[in-house]
Structure formats: structure tokens, C-alpha cells
ZAMARGU-4260 file (C-alpha; in steps of 0.2 Angstrom, whole numbers, plus 5000, padded with zeros to 4 digits):
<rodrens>
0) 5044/4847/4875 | 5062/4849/4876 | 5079/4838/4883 | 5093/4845/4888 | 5106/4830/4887
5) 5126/4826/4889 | 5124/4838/4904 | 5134/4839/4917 | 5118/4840/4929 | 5124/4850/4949
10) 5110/4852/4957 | 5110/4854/4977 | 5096/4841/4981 | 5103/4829/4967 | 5118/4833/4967
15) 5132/4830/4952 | 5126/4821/4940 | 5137/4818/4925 | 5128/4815/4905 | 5115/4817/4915
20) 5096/4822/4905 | 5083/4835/4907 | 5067/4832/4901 | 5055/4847/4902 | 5039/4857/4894
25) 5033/4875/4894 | 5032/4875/4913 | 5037/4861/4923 | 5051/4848/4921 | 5046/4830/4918
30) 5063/4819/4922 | 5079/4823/4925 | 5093/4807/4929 | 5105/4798/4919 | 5099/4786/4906
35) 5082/4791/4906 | 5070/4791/4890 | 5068/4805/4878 | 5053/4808/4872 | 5051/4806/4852
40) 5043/4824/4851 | 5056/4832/4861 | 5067/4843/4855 | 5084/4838/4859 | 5099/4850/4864
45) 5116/4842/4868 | 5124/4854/4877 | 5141/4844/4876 | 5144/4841/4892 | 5143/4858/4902
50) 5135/4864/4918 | 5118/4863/4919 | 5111/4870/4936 | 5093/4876/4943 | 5093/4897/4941
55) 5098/4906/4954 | 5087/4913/4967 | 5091/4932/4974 | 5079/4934/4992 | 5080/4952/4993
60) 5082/4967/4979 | 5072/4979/4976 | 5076/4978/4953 | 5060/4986/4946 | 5057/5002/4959
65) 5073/5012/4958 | 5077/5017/4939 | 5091/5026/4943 | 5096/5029/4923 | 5082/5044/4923
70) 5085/5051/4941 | 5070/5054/4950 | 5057/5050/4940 | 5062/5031/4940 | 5063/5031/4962
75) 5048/5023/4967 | 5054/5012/4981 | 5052/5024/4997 | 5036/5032/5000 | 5048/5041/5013
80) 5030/5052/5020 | 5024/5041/5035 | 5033/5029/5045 | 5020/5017/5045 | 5013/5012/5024
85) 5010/4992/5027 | 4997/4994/5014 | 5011/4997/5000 | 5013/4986/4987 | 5028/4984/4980
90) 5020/4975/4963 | 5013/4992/4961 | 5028/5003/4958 | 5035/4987/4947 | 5042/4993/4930
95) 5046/4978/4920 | 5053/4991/4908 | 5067/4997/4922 | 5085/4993/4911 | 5094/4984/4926
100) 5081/4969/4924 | 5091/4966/4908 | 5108/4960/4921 | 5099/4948/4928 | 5097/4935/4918
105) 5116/4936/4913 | 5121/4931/4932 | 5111/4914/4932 | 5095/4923/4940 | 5080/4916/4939
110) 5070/4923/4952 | 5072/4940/4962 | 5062/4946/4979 | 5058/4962/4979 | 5050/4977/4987
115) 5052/4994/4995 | 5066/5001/5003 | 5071/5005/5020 | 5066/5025/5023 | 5052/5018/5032
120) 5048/5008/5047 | 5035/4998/5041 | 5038/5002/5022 | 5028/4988/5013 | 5023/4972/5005
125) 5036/4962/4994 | 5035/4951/4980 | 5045/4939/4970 | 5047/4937/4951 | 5054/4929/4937
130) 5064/4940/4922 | 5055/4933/4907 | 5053/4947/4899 | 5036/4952/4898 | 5029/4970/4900
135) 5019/4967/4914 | 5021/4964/4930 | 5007/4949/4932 | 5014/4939/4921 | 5028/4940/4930
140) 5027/4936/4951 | 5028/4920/4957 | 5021/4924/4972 | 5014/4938/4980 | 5017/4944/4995
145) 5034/4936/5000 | 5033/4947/5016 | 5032/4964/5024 | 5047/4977/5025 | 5052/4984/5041
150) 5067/4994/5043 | 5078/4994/5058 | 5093/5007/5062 | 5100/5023/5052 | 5091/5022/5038
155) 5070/5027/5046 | 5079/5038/5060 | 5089/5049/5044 | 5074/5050/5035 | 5062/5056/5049
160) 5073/5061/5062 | 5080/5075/5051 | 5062/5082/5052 | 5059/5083/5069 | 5047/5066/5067
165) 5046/5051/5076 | 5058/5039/5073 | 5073/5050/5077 | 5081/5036/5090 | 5081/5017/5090
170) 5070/5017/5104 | 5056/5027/5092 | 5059/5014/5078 | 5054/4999/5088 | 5040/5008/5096
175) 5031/5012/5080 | 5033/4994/5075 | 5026/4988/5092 | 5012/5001/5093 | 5007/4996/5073
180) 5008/4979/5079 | 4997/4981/5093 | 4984/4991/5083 | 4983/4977/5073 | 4980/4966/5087
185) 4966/4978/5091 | 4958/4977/5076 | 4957/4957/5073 | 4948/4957/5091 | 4938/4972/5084
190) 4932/4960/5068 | 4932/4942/5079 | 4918/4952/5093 | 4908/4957/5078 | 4910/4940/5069
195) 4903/4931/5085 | 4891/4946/5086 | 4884/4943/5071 | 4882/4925/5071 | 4875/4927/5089
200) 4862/4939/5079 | 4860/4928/5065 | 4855/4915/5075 | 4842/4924/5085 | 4835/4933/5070
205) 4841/4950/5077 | 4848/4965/5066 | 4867/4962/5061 | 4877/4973/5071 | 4887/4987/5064
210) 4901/4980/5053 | 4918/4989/5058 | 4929/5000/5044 | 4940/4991/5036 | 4959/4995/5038
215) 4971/4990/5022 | 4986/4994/5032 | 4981/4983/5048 | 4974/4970/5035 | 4991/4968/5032
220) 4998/4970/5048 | 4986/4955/5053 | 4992/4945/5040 | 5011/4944/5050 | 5003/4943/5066
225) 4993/4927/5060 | 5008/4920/5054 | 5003/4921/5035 | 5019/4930/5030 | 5035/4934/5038
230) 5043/4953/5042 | 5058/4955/5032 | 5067/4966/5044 | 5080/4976/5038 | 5093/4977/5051
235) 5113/4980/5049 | 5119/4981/5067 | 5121/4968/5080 | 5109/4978/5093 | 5096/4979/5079
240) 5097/4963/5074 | 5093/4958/5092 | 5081/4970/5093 | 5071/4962/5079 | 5069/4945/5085
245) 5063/4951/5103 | 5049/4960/5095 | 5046/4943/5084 | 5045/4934/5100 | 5036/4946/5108
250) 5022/4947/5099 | 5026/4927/5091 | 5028/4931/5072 | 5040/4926/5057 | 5055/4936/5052
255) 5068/4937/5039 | 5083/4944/5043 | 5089/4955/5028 | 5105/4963/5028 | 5113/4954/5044
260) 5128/4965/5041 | 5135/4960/5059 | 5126/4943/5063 | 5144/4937/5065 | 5144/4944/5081
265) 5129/4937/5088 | 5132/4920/5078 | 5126/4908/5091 | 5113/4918/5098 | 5105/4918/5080
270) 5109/4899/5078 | 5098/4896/5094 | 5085/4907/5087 | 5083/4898/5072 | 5078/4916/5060
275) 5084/4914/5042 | 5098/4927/5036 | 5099/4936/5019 | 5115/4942/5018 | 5123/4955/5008
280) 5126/4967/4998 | 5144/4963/5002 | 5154/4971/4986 | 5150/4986/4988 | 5157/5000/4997
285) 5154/5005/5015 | 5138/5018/5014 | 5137/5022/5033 | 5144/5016/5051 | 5133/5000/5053
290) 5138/4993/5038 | 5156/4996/5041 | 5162/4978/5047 | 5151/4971/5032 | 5161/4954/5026
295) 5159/4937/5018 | 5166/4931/5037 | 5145/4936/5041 | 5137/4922/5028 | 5153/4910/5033
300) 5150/4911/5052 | 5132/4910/5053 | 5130/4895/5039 | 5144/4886/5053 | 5131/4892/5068
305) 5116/4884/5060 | 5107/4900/5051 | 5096/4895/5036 | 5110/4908/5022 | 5105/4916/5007
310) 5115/4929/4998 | 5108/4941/4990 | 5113/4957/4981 | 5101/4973/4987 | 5101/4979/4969
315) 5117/4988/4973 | 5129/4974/4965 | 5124/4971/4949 | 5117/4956/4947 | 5126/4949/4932
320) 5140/4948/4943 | 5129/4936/4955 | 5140/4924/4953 | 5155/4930/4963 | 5144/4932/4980
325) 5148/4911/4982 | 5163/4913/4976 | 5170/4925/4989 | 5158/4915/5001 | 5170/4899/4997
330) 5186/4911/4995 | 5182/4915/5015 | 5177/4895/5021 | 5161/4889/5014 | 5160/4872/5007
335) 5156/4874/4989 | 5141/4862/4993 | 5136/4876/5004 | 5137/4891/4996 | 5128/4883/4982
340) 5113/4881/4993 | 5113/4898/4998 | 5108/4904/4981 | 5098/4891/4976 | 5087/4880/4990
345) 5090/4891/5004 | 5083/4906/4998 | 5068/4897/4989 | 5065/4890/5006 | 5064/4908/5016
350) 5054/4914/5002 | 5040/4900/5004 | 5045/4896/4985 | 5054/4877/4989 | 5040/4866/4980
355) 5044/4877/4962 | 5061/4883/4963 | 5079/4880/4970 | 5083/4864/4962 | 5081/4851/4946
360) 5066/4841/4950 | 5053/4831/4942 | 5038/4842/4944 | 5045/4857/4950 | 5046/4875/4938
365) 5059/4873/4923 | 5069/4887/4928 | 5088/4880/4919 | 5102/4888/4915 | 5116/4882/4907
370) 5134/4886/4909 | 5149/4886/4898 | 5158/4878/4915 | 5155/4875/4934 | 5146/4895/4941
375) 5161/4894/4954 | 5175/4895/4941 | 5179/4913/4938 | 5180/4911/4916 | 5162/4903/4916
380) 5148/4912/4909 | 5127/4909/4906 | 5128/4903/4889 | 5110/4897/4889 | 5093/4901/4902
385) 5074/4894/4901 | 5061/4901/4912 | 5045/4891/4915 | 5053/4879/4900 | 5054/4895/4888
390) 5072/4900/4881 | 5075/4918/4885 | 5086/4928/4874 | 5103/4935/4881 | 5106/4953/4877
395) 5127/4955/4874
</rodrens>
């Protein structure tokens, strides 16, 4: 058992609470207030009054399948050889060894969603873990899947269209995504006509009928359609984004919006929609025309317009450096109450994750990280971060 007291507690369900007191174990925390009793077998840490907030939550990366540091051998993120894997799991190309896991941490970050990239239309499942430092990946998810990846605009239509292959257009990137979608529609009538067949022959002690193949990619596809986990749809342009939530409506499914590059634009259409936005990565440089207006303007606009706003990273901005995607959020007209929730509740609740993780609460994970001064000020740094209750060591 350990307390964190003299805290300067910001949490955005709580809010600020000053000499304020954590009380937590090995997993969950126990109380959290001012005033409030310390156990006498607790190990007290007086962090003299310093920041003391939940860890950071980034809702779409792909840290773990693209080791850049050893070239090819480390890219294990694409499986850019059919349009169509839903059967892909991106826990299965997880290396807990890849050295970028080491930035994380050092940012605030807690907790990271990721997956496979976007060279595919239907590319695979993602995941989301905490960076405690083990050597394998089960002892590190917190829950998997998180969703399924589809990809939207340039990225599909490079890969594919460059080989004479479907997609090579717009129009072929959404009609694979229908078609699988429909397949899988198929093949969950398939399963219920021989569930009420064999039942039916159960009953009337007649042979079972023959039991249909079973399909792991439409398995998977069945899951979204069933509403048991969201697409996360890559999309950059404002045509695609629309694009994405007619095929949600469509075919009534759940989808993320990752990327959202030009959500500005369609602001109050998205507002009405009510799809959640994972915006980002925004310091970067601009890689191809549909992420040329990218902008903390996007986040700013759509939080005004009612989107559900995480900010997230992509793995292209460092993740030590976390810390200034708020920043620049506030720098461009978000509330600081704001843009604290869009790395912290908000993205916990797009990830399904808002019962463990996003705030200080009694009874949920003890994800803490304490800071030399308020994450929002420039000079302040980690000083201090517990996963699951456990201190883990930061590497200068």
C-alpha cells in the first residue's frame, strides 16, 4: 500500500484538489481527497506539493510494430498483400522490446492504442496497452481488441493502385469495405439458419445438419457489424471522413474517426453525427495533399461542435513530447479544462477503457504520474509514474 500526499491532485472528473492524498495498492487506488486517512502500513511519499494527475491516454499509435532503428526488419505493421486482412492482430506483431516504448512513459502516458497501419482497407484488429515494462505483450494489454482498422483515401489506393489492384480510386476503397461487410452479413445468416437448423434437428432427433466453415476474417467482420467493437477508420479528407460515417449508417455500426485531418470543415455535420474524433499527428510535417490543412484549429473546432476529442500522436510525434499536443490545443482556444480531457477521459471513453482509466478514482487502475509542475506549463517534466500501483523506472 502506498500514499501519495501534499499533492496538488488535477484530475478532470475531480478536478483541483490541492494537499490533496492518494491512497493506492498494486493495482487499484483505494481513496483519493483531502484529509482523508492513511493507512498505518502505507508507504508514504510527500511529493511536496506538485502535480499529481491520472497518465495520459494516446487512442491511436501503432508503438510496438514499426522498429524503425533496424529498417525493415522492425516493419511489421502493414501486411500491404490483400486489401481485405480483418483477421490480423495487431498483439501479434507487438515487440515489447521496440526502443520507442522507452518515450513513453517520459510524456505522462500510461496507456497507448495500437495496431496496424493504413496500407490496407480493412488492415486489422487493434489493441491497447500499458508501458510497464514487461517482455511480453500479455502482461501488457488492457484490452483487446479496441477495434478494427480500416483505411480511407491515399494511403490503400498508393499501395494497391500502383499494382494495377483494386483499390485504385475512392470509389474501389469503399466498395471493398461494403462488399466485406456484406460478406459478413452473409455469413452470420449462414451460422443463424444452421443454429435454428440444428436445434430444429436436435428436437426432432434428426442428424445435425452440416456445420458451415468457419471464417476468422468474417468472425471478425461480424464482431463490428454486431456492434461488439467499433471501426477505427482512418480518414484525412473531408469527402472521406463523410464517406466513412455513410457506410456506418448504412450498415448501423460504430466508428472512430482517426486522423480527422479536415473535420474542421464538416464541424457541424460531425457534431450532429455524434462519432468520436482522434485527432492528430499535428506536429509533424505535411506527408501528402490530404494532410495539408492539418492544424490544432481541427481539435479546437470540433470540441466547440460537440465531437467527443482525443489527441493522439500516430507514433510520428514522439511521445515524450505528448505533452505539447494540449498545449498547442489551448495555444489555438481550448479551455485548459478541455484539452485536459481530451487526453485523459475522453480518449479512455472512445476506447471502452472509462471504468480503469482516465481519471483519479477510488476503484479505478492506479495509473499516477506525478509532475515537477502543472503538464500545461512548458518547463515541467514527469518526475514520477506508477502503473497498476507499481513505480516504473524513468530512463534519462
Amino acid at each position: 500500500m502506498k500514499a501519495i500526499t501534499n499533492a496538488t491532485i488535477l484530475c478532470p472528473v475531480l478536478g483541483l484538489i490541492k494537499e490533496g492524498t492518494i491512497v493506492f495498492d498494486e493495482k487499484k487506488i483505494h481513496d483519493i481527497g483531502k484529509g482523508i486517512k492513511i493507512p498505518s502500513n502505507a508507504e508514504t511519499i510527500d511529493v511536496e506539493g506538485k502535480y499529481v494527475l491520472p497518465g495520459f491516454v494516446d487512442a491511436h499509435a501503432h508503438q510496438g510494430l514499426f522498429d524503425g532503428s533496424i529498417g525493415n526488419a522492425g516493419m511489421d505493421g502493414n501486411e500491404a498483400t490483400n486489401p481485405v486482412t480483418p483477421e490480423l492482430r495487431g498483439v501479434d506483431s507487438f515487440n515489447p522490446a521496440e526502443p520507442s516504448l522507452k518515450e513513453v512513459v517520459k510524456g505522462g502516458v500510461t496507456c497507448v492504442n495500437t495496431g496496424p497501419g493504413s496500407a490496407n482497407v480493412i488492415g486489422g484488429l487493434a489493441f491497447a496497452f500499458k508501458p510497464n515494462g514487461s517482455a511480453v505483450v500479455d502482461q501488457m494489454v488492457v484490452l483487446e481488441p479496441t477495434g478494427l482498422k480500416v483505411a480511407f483515401g491515399e494511403n490503400p489506393k498508393r499501395v494497391y493502385g500502383t499494382e494495377k489492384k483494386t483499390p485504385s480510386t475512392r470509389m474501389g476503397v469503399a466498395s471493398i469495405l461494403r462488399k466485406t461487410l456484406i460478406e459478413a452479413q452473409d455469413y452470420l445468416e449462414e451460422w443463424r439458419a444452421y443454429g435454428a437448423k440444428a436445434r430444429k434437428a436436435k428436437e426432432e432427433g434428426e442428424p445435425s445438419p452440416q456445420r458451415p466453415k468457419t471464417n476468422m476474417g468474417m468472425e471478425v467482420v461480424a464482431q463490428v457489424l454486431k456492434r461488439e467493437i467499433p471501426l477505427h477508420a482512418h480518414a484525412h479528407r473531408a469527402d472521406d471522413i463523410s464517406t466513412v460515417v455513410r457506410i456506418a449508417e448504412e450498415f448501423g455500426i460504430n466508428v472512430v474517426l482517426i486522423h480527422c485531418t479536415e473535420g474542421h470543415k464538416i464541424a457541424d455535420f460531425l457534431g450532429e453525427k455524434g462519432y468520436p474524433a482522434v485527432i492528430g499527428p499535428t506536429i509533424h510535417w505535411t506527408t501528402k495533399p490530404e494532410t495539408i490543412e492539418k492544424g490544432f484549429d481541427t481539435p479546437v473546432i470540433l470540441n466547440k461542435a460537440g465531437v467527443k476529442v482525443a489527441l493522439q500522436t500516430d507514433s510520428i510525434t514522439p511521445m515524450n513530447f505528448f505533452p505539447l499536443l494540449p498545449m498547442y490545443a489551448i495555444k489555438h482556444g481550448m479551455s485548459r479544462e478541455d484539452a485536459l480531457k481530451c487526453i485523459t477521459m475522453n480518449p479512455a471513453e472512445i476506447l471502452g477503457l472509462e471504468k480503469r482509466i482516465g481519471s483519479l478514482e477510488k476503484g479505478k487502475d492506479a495509473d499516477i504520474v506525478v509532475w515537477s509542475g502543472h503538464p500545461f506549463d512548458f518547463y515541467s517534466k514527469v518526475e514520477q509514474v506508477f502503473i497498476d500501483g507499481i513505480e516504473i523506472e524513468l530512463e534519462k
